[in-house]
C-alpha positions as CSV (number, residue, x, y, z in Angstrom):
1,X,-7.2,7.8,-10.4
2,X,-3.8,8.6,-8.8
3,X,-0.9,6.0,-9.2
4,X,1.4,5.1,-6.8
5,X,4.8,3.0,-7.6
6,X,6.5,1.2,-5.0
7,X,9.5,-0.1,-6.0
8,X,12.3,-3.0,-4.0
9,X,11.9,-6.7,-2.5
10,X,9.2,-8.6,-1.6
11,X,10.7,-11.6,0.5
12,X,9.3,-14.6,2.2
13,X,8.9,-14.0,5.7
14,X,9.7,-17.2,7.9
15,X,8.2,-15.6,11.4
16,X,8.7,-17.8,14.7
17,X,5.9,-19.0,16.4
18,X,5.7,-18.2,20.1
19,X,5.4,-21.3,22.2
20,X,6.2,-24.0,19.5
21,X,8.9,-25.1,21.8
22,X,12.5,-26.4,20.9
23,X,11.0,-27.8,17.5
24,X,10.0,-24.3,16.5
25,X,7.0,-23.8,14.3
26,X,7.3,-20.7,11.5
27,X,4.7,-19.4,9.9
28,X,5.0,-17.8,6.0
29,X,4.4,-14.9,4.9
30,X,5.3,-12.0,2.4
31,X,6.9,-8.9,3.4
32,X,9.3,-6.3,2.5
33,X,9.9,-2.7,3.3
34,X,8.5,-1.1,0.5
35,X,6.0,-4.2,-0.4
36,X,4.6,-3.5,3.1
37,X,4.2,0.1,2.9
38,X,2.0,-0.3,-0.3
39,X,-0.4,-2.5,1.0
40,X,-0.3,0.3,4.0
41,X,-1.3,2.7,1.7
42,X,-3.7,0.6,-0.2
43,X,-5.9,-0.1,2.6
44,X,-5.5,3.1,4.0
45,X,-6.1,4.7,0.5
46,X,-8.9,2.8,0.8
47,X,-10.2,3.9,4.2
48,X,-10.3,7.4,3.1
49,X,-12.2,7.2,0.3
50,X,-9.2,7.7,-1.7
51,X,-9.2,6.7,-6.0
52,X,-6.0,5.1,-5.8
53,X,-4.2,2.3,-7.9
54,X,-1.3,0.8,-5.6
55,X,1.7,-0.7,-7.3
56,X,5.1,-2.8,-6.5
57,X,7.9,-3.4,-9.0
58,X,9.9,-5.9,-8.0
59,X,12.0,-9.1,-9.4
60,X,10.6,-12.6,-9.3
61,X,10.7,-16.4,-10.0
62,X,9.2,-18.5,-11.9
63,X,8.7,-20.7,-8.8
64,X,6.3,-21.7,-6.7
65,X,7.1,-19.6,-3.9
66,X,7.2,-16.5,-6.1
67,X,3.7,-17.4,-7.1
68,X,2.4,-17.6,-3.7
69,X,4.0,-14.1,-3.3
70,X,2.4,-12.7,-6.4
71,X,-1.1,-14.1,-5.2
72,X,-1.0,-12.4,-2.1
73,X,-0.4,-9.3,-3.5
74,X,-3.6,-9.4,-5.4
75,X,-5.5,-10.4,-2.7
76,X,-4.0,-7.2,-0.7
77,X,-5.2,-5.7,-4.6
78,X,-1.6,-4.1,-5.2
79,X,-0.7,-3.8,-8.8
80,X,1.5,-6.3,-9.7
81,X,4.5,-4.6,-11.7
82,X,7.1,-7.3,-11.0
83,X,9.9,-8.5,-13.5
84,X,10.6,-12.3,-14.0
85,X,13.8,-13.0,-13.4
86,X,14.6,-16.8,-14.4
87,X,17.1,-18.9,-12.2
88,X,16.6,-16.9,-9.0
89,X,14.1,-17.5,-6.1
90,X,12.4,-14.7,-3.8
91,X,14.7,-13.6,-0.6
92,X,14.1,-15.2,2.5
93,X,14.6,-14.0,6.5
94,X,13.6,-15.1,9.4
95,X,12.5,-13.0,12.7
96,X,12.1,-13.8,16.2
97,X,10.5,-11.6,18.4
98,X,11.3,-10.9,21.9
99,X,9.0,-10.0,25.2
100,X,8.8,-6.1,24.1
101,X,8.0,-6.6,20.9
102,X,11.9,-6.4,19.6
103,X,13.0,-8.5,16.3
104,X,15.6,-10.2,15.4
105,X,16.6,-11.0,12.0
106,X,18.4,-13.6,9.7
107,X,18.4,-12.9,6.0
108,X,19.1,-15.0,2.6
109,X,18.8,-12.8,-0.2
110,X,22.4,-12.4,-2.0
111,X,21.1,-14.2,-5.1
112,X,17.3,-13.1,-4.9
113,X,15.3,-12.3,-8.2
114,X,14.9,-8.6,-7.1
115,X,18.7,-7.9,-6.1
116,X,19.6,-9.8,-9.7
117,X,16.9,-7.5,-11.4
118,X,18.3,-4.5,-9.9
119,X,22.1,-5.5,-11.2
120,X,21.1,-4.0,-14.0
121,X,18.9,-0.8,-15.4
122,X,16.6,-2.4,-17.6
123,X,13.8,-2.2,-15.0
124,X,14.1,1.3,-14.1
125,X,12.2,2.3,-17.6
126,X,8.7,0.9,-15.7
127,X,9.0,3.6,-13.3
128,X,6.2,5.7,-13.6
129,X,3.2,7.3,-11.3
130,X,2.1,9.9,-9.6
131,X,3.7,8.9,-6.9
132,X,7.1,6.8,-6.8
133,X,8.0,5.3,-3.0
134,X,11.5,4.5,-2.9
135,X,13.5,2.9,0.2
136,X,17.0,2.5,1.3
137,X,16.9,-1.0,0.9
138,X,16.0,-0.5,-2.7
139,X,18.8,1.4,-3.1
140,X,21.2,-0.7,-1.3
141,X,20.5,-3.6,-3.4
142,X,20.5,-1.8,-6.8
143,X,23.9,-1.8,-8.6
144,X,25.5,2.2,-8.7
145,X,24.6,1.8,-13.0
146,X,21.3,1.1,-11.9
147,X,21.1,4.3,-9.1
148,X,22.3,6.7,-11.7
149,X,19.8,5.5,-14.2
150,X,17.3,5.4,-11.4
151,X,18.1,9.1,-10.4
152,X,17.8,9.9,-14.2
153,X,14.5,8.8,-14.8
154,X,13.0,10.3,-11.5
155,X,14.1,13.7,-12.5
156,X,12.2,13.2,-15.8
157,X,9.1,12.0,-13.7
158,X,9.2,15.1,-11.6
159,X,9.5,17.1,-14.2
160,X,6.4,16.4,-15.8
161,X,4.5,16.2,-12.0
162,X,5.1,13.0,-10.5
163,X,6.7,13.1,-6.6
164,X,9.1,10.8,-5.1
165,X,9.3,9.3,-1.5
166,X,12.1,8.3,-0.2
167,X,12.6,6.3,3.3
168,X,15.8,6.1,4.3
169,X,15.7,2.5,5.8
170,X,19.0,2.5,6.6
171,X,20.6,-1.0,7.4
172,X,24.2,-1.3,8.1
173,X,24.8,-4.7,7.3
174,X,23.8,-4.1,3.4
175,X,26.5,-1.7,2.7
176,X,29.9,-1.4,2.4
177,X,30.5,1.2,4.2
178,X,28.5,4.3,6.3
179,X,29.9,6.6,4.3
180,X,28.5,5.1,0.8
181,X,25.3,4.5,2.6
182,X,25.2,8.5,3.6
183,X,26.3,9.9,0.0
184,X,23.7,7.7,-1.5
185,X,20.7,8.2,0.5
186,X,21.9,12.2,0.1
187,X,21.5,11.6,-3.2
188,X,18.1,10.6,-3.7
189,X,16.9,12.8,-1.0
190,X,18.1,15.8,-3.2
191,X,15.8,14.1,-6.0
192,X,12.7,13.2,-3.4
193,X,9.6,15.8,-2.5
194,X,9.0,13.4,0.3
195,X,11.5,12.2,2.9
196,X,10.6,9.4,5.8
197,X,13.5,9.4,7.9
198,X,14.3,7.5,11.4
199,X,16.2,9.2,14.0
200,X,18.3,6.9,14.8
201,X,19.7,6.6,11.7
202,X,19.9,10.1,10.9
203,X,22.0,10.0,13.9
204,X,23.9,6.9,12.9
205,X,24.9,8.2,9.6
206,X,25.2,12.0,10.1
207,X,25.9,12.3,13.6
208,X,23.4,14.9,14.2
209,X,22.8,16.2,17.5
210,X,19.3,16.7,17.6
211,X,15.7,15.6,15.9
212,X,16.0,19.5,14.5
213,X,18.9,19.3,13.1
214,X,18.5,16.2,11.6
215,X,15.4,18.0,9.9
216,X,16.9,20.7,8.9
217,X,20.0,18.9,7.2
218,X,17.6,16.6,5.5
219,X,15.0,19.9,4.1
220,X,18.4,21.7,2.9
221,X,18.7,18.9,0.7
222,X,15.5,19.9,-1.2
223,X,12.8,17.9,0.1
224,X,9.5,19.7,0.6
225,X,8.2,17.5,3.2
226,X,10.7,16.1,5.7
227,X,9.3,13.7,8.7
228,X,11.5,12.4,11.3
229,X,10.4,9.4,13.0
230,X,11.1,8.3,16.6
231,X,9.3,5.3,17.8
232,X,7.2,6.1,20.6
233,X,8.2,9.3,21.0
234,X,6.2,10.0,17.8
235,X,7.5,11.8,14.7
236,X,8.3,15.4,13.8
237,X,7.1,17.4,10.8
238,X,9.3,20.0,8.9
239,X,7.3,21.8,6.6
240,X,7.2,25.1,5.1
241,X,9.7,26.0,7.7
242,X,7.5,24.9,10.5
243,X,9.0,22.1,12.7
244,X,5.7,20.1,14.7
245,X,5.8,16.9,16.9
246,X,3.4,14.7,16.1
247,X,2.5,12.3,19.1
248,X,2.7,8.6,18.5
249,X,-0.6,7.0,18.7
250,X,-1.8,5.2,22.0
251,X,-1.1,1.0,20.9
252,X,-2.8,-1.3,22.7
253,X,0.2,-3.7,23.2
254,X,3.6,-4.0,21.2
255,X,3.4,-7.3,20.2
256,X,6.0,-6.9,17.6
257,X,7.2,-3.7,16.0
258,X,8.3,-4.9,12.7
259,X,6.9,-2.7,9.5
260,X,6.0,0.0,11.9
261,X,7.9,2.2,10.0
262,X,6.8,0.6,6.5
263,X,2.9,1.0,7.8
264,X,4.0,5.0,9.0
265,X,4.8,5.3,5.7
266,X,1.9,3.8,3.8
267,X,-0.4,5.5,5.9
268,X,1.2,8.7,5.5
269,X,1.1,8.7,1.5
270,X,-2.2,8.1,1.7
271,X,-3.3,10.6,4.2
272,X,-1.2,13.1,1.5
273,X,-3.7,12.0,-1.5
274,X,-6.4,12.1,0.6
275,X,-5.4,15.9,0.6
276,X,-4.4,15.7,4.3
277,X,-1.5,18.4,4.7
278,X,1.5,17.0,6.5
279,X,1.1,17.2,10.3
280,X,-2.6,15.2,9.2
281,X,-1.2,13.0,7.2
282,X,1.3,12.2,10.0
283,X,-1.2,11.9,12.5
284,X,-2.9,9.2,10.5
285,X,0.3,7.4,9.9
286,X,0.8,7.1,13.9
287,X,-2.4,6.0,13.9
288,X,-1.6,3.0,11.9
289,X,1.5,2.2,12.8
290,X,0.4,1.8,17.0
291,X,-2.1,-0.6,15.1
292,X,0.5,-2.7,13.4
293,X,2.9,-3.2,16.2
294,X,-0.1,-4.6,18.4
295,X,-0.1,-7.7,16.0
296,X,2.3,-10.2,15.2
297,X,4.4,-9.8,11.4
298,X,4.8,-7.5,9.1
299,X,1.4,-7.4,7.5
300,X,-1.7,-7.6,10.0
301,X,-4.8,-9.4,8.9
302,X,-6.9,-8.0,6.2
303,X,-9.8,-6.1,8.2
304,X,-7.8,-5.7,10.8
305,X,-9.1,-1.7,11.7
306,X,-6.5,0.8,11.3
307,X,-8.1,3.9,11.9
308,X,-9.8,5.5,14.9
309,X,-13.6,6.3,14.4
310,X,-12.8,10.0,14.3
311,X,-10.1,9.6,11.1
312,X,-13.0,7.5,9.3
313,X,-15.4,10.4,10.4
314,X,-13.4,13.3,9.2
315,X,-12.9,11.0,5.9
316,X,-16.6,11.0,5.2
């Protein structure tokens, strides 16, 4: 059985209702980047026939809210790996979502039990897998003791064969500064086999001029695999030197576009233990994410399909 290790926040999601009129209704839910990307890869995993344990690390209460959250993730059957963190209650935001499909967010999560675990370095000792999946949010609400310890213990992992995926995830408002959030992410890129990346924040922080060169800057980092996402434009692959466009997969409405990205990357970790090489795997993960954005919040309902007859075809 492989292991996969996600590792960040898991916040209550407060979603907007549409139509609930001045006296808004909001429904609850659980999401996060990374949380969302491994129940992605759990279904997924599952899809193709894939011998997979999923996993999140993450801090928690001893609330009822952080209950609720823990129960969902073992109905979604992800590992739970979490830390409790006494005094300190799950993260909250809330999102509204325009006509195309567009968020908007509000966030309380300064004193949340995963940005109080990830203060300090304790934690970082419980990662371990065959696969690590690592965000930017993770890292922008760890401590720098905590990222150096953090970087420390992946290099051990990949030493003795484990592989680390990063997403950049970059979020402007969580940092002090572009220029911390771009020497960081750098950082664990250099330590990753496996970097998600978004082109408009490659652009954002680097200023690069193209989707190639934003590749290419990323693989000369040290990355083996380096994918470059761009909404509906699709993604491109950089591989082995080779530099492919993957097409975004045909959605049959974009009812909201949060956790595209997250489900992308899910889908696409799964596709790679499925033994899918990259373009596949990327394929797949457009596959799910044109699913996810035709349903409202971060995490569609379970049975929901996210694969095309041909993908579960080629999986049997």
């Amino acid at each position: 059985m492989r292991e996969v290790l996600a590792v960040g926040e898991c916040m209550l999601e407060l979603r907007h209702m549409p139509g609930s009129g001045e006296a808004d209704l909001l429904r609850l839910g659980y999401a996060g980047d990374t949380y969302n990307t491994a129940v992605y890869a759990r279904r997924v995993a599952d899809l193709l026939g894939v011998d997979a344990e999923v996993g999140f690390l993450t801090g928690v209460g001893s609330d009822e809210y952080s209950a609720g959250m823990r129960s969902a993730w073992a109905a979604e059957r992800v590992r739970d790996r979490s830390v409790l963190v006494e005094g300190h209650l799950p993260g909250l935001y809330t999102v509204r979502v325009d006509g195309s499909g567009e968020r908007r967010f509000g966030y309380w999560r300064s004193e949340s039990a995963a940005r109080a675990l990830f203060a300090g370095t304790d934690w970082v000792a419980g990662v371990g897998g065959d696969v690590i999946h690592l965000s930017g949010i993770t890292l922008q609400i760890a401590s720098e003791p905590a990222r150096a310890a953090l970087l420390d213990r992946i290099a051990a992992l990949r030493a003795s064969g484990s592989r680390v995926s990063l997403d950049t995830n970059y979020r402007a408002a969580g940092w002090p500064g572009r220029a911390e959030a771009a020497k960081v992410m750098d950082q664990f890129c250099q330590s990753a086999d496996i970097v998600l990346a978004t082109w408009d924040d490659e652009s954002a922080l680097h200023g690069c001029g193209t989707l190639a060169q934003a590749a290419d800057r990323l693989a000369a980092l040290g990355p083996a695999e380096v994918v470059v996402k761009d909404g509906p434009a699709g993604a491109h692959v950089l591989t082995g030197g080779r530099f492919e466009h993957v097409p975004a997969a045909r959605a049959e409405s974009v009812t909201d576009t949060t956790a595209a990205g997250d489900s992308f990357a899910g889908g696409y970790l799964a596709a790679r233990l499925a033994g899918r090489d990259p373009v596949a795997a990327a394929a797949v993960a457009a596959q799910v994410a044109a699913v996810v954005v035709a349903h409202p919040g971060a995490i569609v309902p379970a049975g929901t399909p996210l694969l095309t007859e041909a993908q579960l075809r080629e999986a049997r």
